[in-house]
C-alpha positions as CSV (number, residue, x, y, z in Angstrom):
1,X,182.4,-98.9,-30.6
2,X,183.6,-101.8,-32.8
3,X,186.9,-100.8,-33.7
4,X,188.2,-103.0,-30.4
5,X,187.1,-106.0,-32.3
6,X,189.5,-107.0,-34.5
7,X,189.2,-109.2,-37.8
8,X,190.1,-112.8,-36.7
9,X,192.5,-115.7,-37.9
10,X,190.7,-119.2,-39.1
11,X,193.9,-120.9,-40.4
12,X,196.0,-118.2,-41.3
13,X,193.5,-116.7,-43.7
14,X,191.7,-113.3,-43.0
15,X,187.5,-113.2,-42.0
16,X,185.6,-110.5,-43.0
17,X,182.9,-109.1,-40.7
18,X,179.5,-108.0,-42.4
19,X,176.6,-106.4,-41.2
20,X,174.1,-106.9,-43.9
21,X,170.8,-105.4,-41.9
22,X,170.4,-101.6,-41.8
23,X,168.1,-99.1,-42.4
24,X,168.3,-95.3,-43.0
25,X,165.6,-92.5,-43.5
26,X,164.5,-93.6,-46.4
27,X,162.2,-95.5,-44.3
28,X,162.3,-96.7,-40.7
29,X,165.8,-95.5,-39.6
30,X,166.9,-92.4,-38.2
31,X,170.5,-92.4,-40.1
32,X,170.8,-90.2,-43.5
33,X,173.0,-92.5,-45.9
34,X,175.7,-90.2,-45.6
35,X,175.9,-90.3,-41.6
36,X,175.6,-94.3,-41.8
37,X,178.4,-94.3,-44.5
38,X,180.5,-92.4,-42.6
39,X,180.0,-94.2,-38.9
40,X,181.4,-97.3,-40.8
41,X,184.6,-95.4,-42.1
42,X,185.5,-94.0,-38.9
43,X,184.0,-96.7,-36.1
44,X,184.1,-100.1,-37.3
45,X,186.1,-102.7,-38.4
46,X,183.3,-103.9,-40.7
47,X,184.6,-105.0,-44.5
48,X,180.6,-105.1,-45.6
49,X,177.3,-103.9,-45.4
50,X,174.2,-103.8,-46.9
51,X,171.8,-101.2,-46.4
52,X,167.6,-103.0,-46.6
53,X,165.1,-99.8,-46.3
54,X,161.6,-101.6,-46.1
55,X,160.3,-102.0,-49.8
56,X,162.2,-99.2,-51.1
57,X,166.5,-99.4,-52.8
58,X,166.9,-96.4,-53.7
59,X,169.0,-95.2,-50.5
60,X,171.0,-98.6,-50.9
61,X,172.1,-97.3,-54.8
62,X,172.6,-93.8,-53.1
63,X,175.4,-95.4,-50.6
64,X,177.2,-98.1,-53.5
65,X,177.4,-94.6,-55.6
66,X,179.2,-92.3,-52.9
67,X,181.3,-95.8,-52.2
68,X,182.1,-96.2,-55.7
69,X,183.7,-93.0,-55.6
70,X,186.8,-94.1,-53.2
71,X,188.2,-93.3,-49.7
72,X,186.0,-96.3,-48.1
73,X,187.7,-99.3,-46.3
74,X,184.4,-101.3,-47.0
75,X,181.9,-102.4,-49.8
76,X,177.9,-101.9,-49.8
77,X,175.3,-104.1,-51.3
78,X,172.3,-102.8,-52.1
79,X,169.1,-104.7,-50.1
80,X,165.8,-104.2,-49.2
81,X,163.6,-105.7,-46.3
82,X,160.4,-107.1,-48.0
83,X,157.3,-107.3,-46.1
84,X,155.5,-110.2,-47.6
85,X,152.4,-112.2,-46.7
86,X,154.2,-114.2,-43.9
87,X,156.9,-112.2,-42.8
88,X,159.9,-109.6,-43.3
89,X,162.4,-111.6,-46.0
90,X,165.9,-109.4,-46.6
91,X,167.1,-109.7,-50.4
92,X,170.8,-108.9,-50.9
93,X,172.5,-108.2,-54.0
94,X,169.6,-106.9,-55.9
95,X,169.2,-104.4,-58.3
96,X,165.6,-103.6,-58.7
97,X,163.2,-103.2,-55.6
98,X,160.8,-106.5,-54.8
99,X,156.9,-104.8,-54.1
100,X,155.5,-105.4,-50.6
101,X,152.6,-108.1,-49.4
102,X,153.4,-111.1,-52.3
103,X,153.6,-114.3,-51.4
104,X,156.4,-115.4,-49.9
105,X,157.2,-117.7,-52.1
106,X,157.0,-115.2,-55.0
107,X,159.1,-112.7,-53.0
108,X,162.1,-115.8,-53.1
109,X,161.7,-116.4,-56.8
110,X,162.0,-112.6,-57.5
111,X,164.9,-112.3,-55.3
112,X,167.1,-115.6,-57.1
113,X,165.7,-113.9,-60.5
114,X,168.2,-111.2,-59.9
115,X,170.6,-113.2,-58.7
116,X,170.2,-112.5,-55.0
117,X,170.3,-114.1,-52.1
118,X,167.2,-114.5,-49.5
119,X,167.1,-114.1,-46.0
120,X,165.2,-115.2,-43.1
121,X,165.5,-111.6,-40.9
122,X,164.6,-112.6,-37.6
123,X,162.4,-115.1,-37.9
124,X,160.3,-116.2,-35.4
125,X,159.9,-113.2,-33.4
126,X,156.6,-112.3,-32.2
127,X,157.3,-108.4,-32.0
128,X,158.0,-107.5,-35.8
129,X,156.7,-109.1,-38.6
130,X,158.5,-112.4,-39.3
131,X,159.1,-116.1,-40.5
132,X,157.3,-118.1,-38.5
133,X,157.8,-122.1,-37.4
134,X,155.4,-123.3,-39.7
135,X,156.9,-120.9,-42.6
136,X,160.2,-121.9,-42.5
137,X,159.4,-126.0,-42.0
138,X,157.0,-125.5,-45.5
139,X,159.7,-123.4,-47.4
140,X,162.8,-126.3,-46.7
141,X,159.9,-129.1,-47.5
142,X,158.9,-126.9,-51.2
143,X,160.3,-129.1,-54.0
144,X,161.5,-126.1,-56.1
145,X,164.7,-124.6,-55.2
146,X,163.9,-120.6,-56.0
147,X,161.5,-121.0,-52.8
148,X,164.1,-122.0,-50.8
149,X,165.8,-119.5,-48.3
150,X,169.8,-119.0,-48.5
151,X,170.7,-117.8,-44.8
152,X,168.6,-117.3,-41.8
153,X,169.8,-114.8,-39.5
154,X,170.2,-116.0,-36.0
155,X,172.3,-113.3,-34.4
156,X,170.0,-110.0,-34.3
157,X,170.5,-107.9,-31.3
158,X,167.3,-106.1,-31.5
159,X,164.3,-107.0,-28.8
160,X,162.8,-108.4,-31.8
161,X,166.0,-110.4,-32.2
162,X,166.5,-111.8,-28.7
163,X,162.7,-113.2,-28.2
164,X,163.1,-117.1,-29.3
165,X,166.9,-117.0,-30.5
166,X,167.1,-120.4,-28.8
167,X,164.5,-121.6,-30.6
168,X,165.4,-120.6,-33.7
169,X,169.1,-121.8,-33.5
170,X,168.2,-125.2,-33.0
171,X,165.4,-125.1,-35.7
172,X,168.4,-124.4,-38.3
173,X,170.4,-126.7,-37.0
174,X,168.4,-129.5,-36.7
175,X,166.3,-129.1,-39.6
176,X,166.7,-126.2,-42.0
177,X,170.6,-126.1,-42.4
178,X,171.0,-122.7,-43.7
179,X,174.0,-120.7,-43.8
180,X,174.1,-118.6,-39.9
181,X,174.0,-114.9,-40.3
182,X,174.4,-112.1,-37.8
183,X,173.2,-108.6,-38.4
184,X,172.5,-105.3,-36.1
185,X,169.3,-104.4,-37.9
186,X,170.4,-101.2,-36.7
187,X,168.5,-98.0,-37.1
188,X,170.7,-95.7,-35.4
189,X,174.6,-95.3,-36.0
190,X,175.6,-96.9,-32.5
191,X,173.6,-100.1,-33.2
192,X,175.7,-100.3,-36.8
193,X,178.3,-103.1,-36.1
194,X,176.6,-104.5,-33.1
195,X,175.8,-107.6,-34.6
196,X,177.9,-109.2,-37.8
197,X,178.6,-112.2,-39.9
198,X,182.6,-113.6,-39.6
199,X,183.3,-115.1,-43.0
200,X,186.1,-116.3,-44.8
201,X,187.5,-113.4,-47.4
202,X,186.9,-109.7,-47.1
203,X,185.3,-108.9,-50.6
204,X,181.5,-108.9,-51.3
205,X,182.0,-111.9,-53.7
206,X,183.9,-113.9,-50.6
207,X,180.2,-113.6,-48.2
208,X,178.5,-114.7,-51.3
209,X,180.8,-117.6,-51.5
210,X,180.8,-118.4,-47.8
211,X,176.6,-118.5,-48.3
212,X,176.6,-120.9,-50.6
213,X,179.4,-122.7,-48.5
214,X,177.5,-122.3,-45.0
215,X,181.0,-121.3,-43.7
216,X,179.4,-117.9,-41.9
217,X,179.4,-117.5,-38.5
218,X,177.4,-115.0,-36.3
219,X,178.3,-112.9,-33.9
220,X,177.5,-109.6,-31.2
221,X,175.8,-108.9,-28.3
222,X,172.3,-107.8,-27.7
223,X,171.1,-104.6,-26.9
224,X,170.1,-103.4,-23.4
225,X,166.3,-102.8,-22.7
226,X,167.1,-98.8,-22.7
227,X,168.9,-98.5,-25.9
228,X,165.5,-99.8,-27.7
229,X,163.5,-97.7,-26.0
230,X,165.7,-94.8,-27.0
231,X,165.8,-96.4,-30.6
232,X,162.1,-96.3,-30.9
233,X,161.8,-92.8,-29.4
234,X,164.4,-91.5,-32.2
235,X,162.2,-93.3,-35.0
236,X,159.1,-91.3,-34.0
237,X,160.8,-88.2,-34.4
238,X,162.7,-89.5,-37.5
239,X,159.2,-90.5,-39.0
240,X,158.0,-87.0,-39.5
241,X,161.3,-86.2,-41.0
242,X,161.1,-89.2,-43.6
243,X,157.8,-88.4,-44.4
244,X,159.2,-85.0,-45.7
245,X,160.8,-86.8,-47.9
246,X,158.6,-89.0,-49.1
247,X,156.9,-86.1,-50.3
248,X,159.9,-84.8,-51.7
249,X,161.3,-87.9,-53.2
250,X,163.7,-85.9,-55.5
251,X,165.7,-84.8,-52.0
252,X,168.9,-86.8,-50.7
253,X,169.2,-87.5,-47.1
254,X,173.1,-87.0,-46.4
């Protein structure tokens, strides 16, 4: 559904588009890696993504393998979305999973040890898990920069997304000042691409770049009140499924 949108212009230089926000059935989602893989080959425009199972990688080194291979258009980056004490934090570009329920300022410090970059995933929303007011004004106060956050993302078209996105956008830019991110947090294939990050460059090492620059910009529309029903419908019966493989861990979901 995204291939209409094409990559934009910003003075004659190309702008990537990145969804950085998905998950698969190696937790909450209801894609295998293969199926999610493939959706962005044949149905998107997207130059990046990042795949961020809650507390688990392991389906995020799955997809940068069969990638690694050839034949894709795009890159993956290997993220997880970590539950700690105060919220769900995303941590891109890492390369060993962060455990659940530490502090949150811990959770940042482990995710700049590896060199990765830490996310605010739609914070202040009262449905999921997440950053709250009082969080976010204490972490850009903390005198010691591995506490700090990188990006907040602003653009999530989820319900959990669209609650306070007022709010929250003029909380960054009034205060915080972190680099604008837009992600799908999609867990089926039609929600991949439905929210995205514009940023200059195409390549993994360009949205790393525009972080540190602040020269992202979010984009994509919400979803309709029927496609999350439907999405939380298809996560109950993908449940049972992933908790087959959780017993099975040695099992690939394709």
């Amino acid at each position: 559904m995204n291939r209409g949108a094409a990559r934009q212009p910003r003075g004659g230089e190309p702008r990537g588009r990145a969804d950085m926000h998905l998950h698969t059935l190696y937790s909450d989602g209801t894609m295998g890696v293969g199926d999610l893989l493939d959706h962005v080959e044949r149905h998107t425009t997207l130059d990046l993504v990042a795949i961020t199972d809650h507390e688990r990688i392991d389906g995020a080194l799955r997809a940068r393998e069969i990638v690694e291979t050839g034949g894709y258009h795009f890159d993956v980056v290997v993220g997880e979305e970590i539950t700690t004490r105060r919220g769900h934090v995303l941590g891109l570009f890492l390369t060993q999973r962060i455990p659940a329920l530490r502090p949150l300022e811990e959770t940042i410090e482990r995710i700049h040890a590896q060199g990765g970059i830490a996310v605010a995933a739609h914070p202040m929303a009262p449905l999921t898990p997440s950053l709250g007011h009082r969080s976010l004004v204490r972490l850009h106060h903390d005198p010691d920069p591995d506490h700090h956050l990188d990006a907040i993302e602003l653009m999530n078209p989820s319900a959990a997304g669209r609650v306070r996105h007022g709010r929250r956008r003029r909380v960054n830019e009034e205060l915080l000042e972190l680099a604008p991110l837009g992600n799908s947090d999609a867990h089926v294939v039609e929600g991949i691409g439905s929210g995205w990050t514009w940023f200059p460059g195409v390549t993994a090492d360009d949205y790393r770049a525009a972080i540190t620059g602040k020269t992202t910009e979010p984009d994509g529309a919400y979803w309709t009140h029927w496609h999350n029903v439907t999405v939380y419908g298809r996560q109950l019966i993908a449940k049972a499924r992933h908790v087959r493989h959780t017993l099975r861990p040695s099992g690939e979901w394709r």
